[in-house]
BAKE-509566 format. One record per residue (C-alpha): residue number from 1; residue in three letters; x, y, z. Coordinates in steps of 0.5 Angstrom, whole numbers, plus 2048, in hexadecimal, padded with zeros to 3 digits. Layout:
<rs>
(r NUM,"ALA",(X,Y,Z))
...
</rs>
This chain:
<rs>
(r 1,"UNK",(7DE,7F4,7F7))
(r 2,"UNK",(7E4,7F1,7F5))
(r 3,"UNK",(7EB,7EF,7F9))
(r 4,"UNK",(7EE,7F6,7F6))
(r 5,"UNK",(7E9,7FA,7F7))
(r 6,"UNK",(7E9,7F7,7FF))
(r 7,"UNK",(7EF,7F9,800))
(r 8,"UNK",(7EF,800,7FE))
(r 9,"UNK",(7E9,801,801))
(r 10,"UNK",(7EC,7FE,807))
(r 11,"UNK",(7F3,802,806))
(r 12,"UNK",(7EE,809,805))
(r 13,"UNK",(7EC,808,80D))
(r 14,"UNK",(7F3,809,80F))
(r 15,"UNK",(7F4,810,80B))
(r 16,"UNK",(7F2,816,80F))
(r 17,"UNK",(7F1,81D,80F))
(r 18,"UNK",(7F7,822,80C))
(r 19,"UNK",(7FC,81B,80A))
(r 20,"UNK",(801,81B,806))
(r 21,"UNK",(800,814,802))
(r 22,"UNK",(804,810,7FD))
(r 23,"UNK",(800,80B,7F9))
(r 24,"UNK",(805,806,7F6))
(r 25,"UNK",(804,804,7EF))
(r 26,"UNK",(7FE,7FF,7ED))
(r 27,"UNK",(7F9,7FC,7F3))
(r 28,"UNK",(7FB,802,7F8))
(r 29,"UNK",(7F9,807,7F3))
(r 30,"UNK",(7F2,805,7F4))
(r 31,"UNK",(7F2,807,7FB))
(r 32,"UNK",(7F1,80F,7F8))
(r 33,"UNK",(7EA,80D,7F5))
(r 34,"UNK",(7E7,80B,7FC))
(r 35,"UNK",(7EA,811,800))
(r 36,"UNK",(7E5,816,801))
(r 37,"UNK",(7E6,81E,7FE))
(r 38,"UNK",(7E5,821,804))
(r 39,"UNK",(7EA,81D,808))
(r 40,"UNK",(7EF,823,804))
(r 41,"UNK",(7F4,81D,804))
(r 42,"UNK",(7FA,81F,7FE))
(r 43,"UNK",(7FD,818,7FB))
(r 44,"UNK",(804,818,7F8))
(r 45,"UNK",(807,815,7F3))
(r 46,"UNK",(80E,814,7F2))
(r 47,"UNK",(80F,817,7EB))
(r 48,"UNK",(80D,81E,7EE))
(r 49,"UNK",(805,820,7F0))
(r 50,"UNK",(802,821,7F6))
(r 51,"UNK",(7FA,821,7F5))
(r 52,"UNK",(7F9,81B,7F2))
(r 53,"UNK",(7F1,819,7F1))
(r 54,"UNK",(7EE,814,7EF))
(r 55,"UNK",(7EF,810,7E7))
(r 56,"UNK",(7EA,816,7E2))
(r 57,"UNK",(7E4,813,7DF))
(r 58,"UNK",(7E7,810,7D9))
(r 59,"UNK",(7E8,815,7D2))
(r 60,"UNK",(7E9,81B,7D8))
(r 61,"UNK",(7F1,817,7D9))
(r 62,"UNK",(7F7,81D,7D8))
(r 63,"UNK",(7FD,81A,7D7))
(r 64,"UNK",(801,81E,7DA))
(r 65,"UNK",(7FE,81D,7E1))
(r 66,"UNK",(7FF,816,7E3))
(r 67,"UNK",(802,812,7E9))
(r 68,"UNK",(809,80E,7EA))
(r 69,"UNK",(806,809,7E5))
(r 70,"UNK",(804,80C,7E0))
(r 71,"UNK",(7FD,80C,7E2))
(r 72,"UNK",(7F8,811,7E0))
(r 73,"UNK",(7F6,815,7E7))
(r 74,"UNK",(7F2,81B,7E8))
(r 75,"UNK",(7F4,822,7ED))
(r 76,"UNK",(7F1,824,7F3))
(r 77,"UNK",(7EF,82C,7F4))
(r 78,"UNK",(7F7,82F,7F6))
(r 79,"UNK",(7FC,829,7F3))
(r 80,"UNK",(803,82A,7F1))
(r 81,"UNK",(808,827,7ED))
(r 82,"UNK",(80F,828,7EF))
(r 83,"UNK",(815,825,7EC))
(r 84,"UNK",(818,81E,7EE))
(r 85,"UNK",(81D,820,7F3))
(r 86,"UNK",(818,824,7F7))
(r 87,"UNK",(814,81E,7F6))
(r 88,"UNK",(819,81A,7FA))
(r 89,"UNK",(81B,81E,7FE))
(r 90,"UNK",(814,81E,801))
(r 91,"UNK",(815,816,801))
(r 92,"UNK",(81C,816,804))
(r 93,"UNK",(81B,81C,809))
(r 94,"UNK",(815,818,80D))
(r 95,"UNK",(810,81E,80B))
(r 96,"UNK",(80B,817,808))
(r 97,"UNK",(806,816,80E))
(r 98,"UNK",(804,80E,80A))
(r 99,"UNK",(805,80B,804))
(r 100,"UNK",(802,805,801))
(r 101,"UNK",(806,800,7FD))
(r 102,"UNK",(804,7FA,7FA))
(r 103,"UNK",(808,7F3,7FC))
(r 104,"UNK",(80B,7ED,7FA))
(r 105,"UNK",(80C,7EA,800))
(r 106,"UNK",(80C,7EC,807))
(r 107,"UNK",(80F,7E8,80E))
(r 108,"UNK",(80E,7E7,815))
(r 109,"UNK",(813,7ED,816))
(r 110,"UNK",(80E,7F2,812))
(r 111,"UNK",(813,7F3,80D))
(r 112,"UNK",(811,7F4,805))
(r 113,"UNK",(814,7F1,7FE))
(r 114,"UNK",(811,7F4,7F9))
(r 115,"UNK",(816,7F7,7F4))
(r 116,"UNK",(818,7F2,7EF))
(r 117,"UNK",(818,7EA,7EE))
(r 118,"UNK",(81F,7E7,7ED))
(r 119,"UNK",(81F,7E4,7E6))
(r 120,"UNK",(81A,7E9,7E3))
(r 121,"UNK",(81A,7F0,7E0))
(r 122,"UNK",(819,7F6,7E4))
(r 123,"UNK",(818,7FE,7E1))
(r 124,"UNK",(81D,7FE,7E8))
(r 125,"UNK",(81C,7FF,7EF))
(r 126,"UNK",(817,806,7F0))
(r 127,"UNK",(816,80A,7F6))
(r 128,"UNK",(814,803,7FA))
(r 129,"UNK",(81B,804,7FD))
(r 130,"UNK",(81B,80B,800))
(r 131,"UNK",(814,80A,801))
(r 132,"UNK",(814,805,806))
(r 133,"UNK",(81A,807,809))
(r 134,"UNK",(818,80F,80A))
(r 135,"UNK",(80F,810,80A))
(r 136,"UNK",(80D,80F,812))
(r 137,"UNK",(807,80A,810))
(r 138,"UNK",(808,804,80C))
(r 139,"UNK",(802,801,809))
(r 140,"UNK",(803,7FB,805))
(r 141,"UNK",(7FD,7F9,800))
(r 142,"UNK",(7FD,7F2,7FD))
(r 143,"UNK",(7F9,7EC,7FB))
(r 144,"UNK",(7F9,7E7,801))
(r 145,"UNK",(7FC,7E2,7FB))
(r 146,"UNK",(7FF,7E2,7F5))
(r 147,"UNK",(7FE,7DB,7F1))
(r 148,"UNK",(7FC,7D8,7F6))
(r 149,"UNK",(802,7D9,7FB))
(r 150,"UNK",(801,7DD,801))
(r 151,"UNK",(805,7E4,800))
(r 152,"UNK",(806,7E5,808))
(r 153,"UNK",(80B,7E0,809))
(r 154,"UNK",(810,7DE,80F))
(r 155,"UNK",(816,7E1,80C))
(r 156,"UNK",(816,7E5,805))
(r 157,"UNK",(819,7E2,7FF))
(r 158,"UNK",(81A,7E7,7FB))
(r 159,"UNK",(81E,7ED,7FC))
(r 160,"UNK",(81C,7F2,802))
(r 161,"UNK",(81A,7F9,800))
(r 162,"UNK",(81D,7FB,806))
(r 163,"UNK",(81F,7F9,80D))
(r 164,"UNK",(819,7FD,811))
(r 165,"UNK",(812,7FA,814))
(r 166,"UNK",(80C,7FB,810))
(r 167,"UNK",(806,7FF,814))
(r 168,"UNK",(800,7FA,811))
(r 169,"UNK",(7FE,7F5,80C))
(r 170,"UNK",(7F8,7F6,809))
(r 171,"UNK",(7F6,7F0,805))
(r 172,"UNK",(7EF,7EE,802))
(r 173,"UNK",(7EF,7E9,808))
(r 174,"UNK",(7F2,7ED,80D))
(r 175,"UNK",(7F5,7F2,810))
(r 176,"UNK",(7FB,7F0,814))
(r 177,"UNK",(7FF,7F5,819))
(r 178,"UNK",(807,7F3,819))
(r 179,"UNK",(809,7F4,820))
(r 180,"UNK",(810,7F1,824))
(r 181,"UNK",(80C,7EC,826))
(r 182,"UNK",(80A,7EA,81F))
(r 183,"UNK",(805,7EB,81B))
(r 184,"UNK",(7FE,7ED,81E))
(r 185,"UNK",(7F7,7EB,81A))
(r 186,"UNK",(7F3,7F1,81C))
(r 187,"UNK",(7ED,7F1,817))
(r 188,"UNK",(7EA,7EB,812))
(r 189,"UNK",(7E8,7EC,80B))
(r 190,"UNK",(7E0,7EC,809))
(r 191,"UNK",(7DE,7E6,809))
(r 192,"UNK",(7E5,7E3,80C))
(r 193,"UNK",(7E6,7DF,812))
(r 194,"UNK",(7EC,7DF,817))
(r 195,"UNK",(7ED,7D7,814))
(r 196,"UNK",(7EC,7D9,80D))
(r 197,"UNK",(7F2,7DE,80E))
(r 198,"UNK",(7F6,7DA,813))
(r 199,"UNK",(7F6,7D4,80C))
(r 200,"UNK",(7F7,7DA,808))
(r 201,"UNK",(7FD,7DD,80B))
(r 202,"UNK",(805,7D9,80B))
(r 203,"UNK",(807,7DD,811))
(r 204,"UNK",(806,7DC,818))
(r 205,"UNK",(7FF,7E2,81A))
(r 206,"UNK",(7FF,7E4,821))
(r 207,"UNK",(7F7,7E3,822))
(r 208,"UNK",(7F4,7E8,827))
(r 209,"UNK",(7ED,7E5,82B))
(r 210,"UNK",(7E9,7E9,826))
(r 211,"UNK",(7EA,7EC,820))
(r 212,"UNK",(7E4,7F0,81D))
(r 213,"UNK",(7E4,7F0,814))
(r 214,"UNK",(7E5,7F6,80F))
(r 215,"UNK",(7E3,7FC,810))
(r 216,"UNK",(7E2,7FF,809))
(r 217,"UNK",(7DF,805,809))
</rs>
């Protein structure tokens, strides 16, 4: 098993029954794969479907079915698809039960960078913004580390996405709740110990008596 596919599985834990989810582009849209047909869960992707499945086996692609990132996706038994507006009507109207983005950076604050380096090109900002800011559960879903350098850090350097705490992190390492206090380790990664973490992680990580590993399903 691979650090993605942890991390989704991971993620696919939180999802329960009857949601409406939002799965960000690349890592995130993983998480559909490992969540259970008969959780009835719609996932929903900016560019306007609710009901996404799972990626369909290669030669069953329909191009005019994909998610926010072009990706192939499948649909699920009563799926829809609606225009843009409705589809960010429902982003800003807090009707989205969870998200789930990938990230950049996060802070001791809880708060998310994940829409652009300075210096390098980006298609533009997406719906990270609106979904930050509007869904009532954000789950950020991310390497532990990116060239080396820990991704949860003291203070992000790179521009916030939006000024609102994030609900969890779930890395390949661990799963990390950010609170008033700061952020709380509360799960270790498979094989990972809570000084492999500690090591791994450049911000400060509030460190529970015991904390159990993964549950990936």
């Amino acid at each position: 098993m691979d650090a993605k596919e942890i991390i989704a599985r991971r993620v696919a834990q939180e999802v329960r029954p009857g949601m409406l989810v939002n799965l960000g582009i690349g890592l995130p849209s993983m998480v559909a794969n490992f969540v259970p047909s008969d959780r009835h869960v719609f996932f929903q992707a900016e560019n306007g479907v609710i009901g996404l499945g799972a990626r369909p086996p290669e030669g069953m692609e329909e191009r005019d079915l994909t998610d926010a990132g072009g990706g192939f996706v499948s649909a699920v038994p009563g799926a829809a698809s609606i225009d843009s507006a409705m589809s960010f009507g429902l982003i800003r109207g807090g009707h989205l039960d969870m998200t789930v983005l990938g990230g950049l950076q996060v802070d001791e604050r809880g708060y998310l960078a994940n829409w652009m380096v300075p210096g390098q090109m980006v298609p533009g900002m997406g719906g990270a913004m609106d979904l930050v800011a509007g869904a009532r559960r954000v789950i950020v879903a991310m390497l532990h580390s990116a060239r080396g350098a820990s991704k949860i850090v003291p203070e992000c350097t790179l521009p916030l996405t939006a000024a609102r705490r994030v609900s969890l992190i779930v890395t390949e390492m661990a799963v990390i709740e950010p609170t008033v206090r700061g952020l709380v380790l509360r799960e270790c990664g498979p094989g990972v110990s809570v000084e492999d973490i500690s090591a791994a992680t450049e911000a400060a990580l509030i460190v529970p008596e015991d904390v159990p590993q993964m549950n990936l399903g």
